[in-house]
N, C-alpha and C positions, 0 to 999 in steps of 0.2 A: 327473673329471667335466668335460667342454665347458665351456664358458662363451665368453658375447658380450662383449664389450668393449663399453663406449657412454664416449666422452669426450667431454667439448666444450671445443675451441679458441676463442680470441678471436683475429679477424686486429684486428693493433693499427693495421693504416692498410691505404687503398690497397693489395688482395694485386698484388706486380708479380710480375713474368714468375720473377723469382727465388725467390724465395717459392712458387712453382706446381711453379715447376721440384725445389726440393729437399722439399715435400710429395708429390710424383711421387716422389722416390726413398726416402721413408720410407715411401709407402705399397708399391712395389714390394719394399722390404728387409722391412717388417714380416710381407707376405706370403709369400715365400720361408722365412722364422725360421719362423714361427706352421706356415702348411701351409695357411690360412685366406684366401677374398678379406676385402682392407680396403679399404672405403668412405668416404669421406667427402660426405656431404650438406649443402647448405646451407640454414639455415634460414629461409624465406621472410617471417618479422614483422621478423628482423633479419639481414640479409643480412652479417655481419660476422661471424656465429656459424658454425663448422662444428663439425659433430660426425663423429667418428672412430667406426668403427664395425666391428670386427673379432673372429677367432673365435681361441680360444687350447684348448687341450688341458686343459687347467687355470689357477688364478690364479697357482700357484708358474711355471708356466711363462710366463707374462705378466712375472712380477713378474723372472727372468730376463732376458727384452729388457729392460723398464724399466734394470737394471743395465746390460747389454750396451754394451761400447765403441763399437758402432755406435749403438745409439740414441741414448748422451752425444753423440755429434759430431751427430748433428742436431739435440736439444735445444739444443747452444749453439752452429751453423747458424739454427736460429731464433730462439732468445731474444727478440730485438729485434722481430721480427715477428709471433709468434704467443706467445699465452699459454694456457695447460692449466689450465681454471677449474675444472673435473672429470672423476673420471674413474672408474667405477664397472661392475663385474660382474654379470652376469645370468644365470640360467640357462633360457635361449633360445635355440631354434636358428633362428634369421632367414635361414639361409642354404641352408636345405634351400624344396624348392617344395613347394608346395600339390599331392597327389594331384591326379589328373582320372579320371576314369569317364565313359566315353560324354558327353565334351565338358564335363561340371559339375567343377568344383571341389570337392574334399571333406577337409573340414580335422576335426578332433576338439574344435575348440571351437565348441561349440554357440549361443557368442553372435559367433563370426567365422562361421557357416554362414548366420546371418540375414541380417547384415551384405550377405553377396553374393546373398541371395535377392532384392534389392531392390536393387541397385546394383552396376556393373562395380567390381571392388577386386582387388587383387592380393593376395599370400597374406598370412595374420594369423602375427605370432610373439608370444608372450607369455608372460614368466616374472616370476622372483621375482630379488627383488636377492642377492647373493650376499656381500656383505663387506662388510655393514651392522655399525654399531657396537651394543654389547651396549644403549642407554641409545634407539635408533633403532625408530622401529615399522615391521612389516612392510611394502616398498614392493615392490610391481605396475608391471611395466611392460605395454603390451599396442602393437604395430606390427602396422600396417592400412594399407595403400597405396592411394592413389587416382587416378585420372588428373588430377583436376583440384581445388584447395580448394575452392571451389565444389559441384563433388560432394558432397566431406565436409559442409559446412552442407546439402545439399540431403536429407542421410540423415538431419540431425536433422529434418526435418518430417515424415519419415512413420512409418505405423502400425508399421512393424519397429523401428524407435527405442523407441516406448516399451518394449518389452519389452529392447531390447538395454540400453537408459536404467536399465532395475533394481539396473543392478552399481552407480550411484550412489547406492545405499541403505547398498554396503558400505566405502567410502570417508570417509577422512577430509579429502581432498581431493585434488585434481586439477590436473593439468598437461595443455594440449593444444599441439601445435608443430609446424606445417607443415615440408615440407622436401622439397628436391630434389636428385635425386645431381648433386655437382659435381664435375665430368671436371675433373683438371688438367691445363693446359698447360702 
């Protein structure tokens, strides 16, 4: 089974040009391994946080790289610079696009359909965590793309919100986290 990768790194200082430059070549090595684009976003409450964001065939095949001699030499390539706070499997496909029909968008979740009935959004991905511990309750992820954060607050004031606002009935709680893809240099 597919699965997404979602990690998040802490840059431990000032990212310099070095730091950019051997994140450019684990994301370029991880992509080649995987077969998958690897992304990394930065997240806009706290500009220090990036999240890793990549497609594997499976977690045994994940869990390969992780091993892999190439991934150790960039792990302790960055040690000093970046830390790996977590790092966790989903089964989402974030990297396929959104159908189109005669210029509309058309997705199969019926609360990302609303979602774009009332605001420009780029396509929803949304799955379930995959390599949760036995003693952990079921975690939901759900990725909604916007042009702008802005946007995102301006979708909770209107009337497609509240309906979309219902899944907050099924929640134990919630996480929201802005973020923008960050090109390395």
């Amino acid at each position: 089974m597919a699965v997404t990768e979602l990690a998040l790194l802490r840059l431990r200082s000032d990212s310099s040009s070095t730091t950019n430059e051997a994140l450019t070549q684990v994301q370029a090595a991880q992509a080649a391994y995987s077969g998958y684009p690897v992304t990394f976003l930065q997240q806009i409450e706290d500009p220090s946080l990036l999240y890793l964001l990549g497609g594997w065939e499976s977690v045994a095949k994940h869990n390969e790289w992780i091993a892999s001699e190439t991934n150790q030499k960039f792990l302790e390539q960055l040690k000093d610079d970046v830390e790996v706070e977590w790092m966790f499997h989903y089964n989402v496909n974030i990297f396929r696009r959104a159908e189109q029909k005669d210029g509309v968008r058309s997705s199969s979740c019926p609360k990302c359909t609303r979602v774009r009935e009332t605001h420009e959004t780029f396509s929803c991905g949304r799955g379930w965590k995959v390599d949760k511990r036995v003693d952990e309750d079921e975690e939901f992820i759900l990725f909604s793309g916007w042009n702008t954060v802005e946007d995102h607050f301006g979708f909770a004031k209107t009337e497609s919100f509240k309906e979309f606002g219902k899944i907050r009935e099924l929640l134990t709680g919630s996480e929201v986290k802005h973020m923008k893809v960050e090109k390395m240099k």
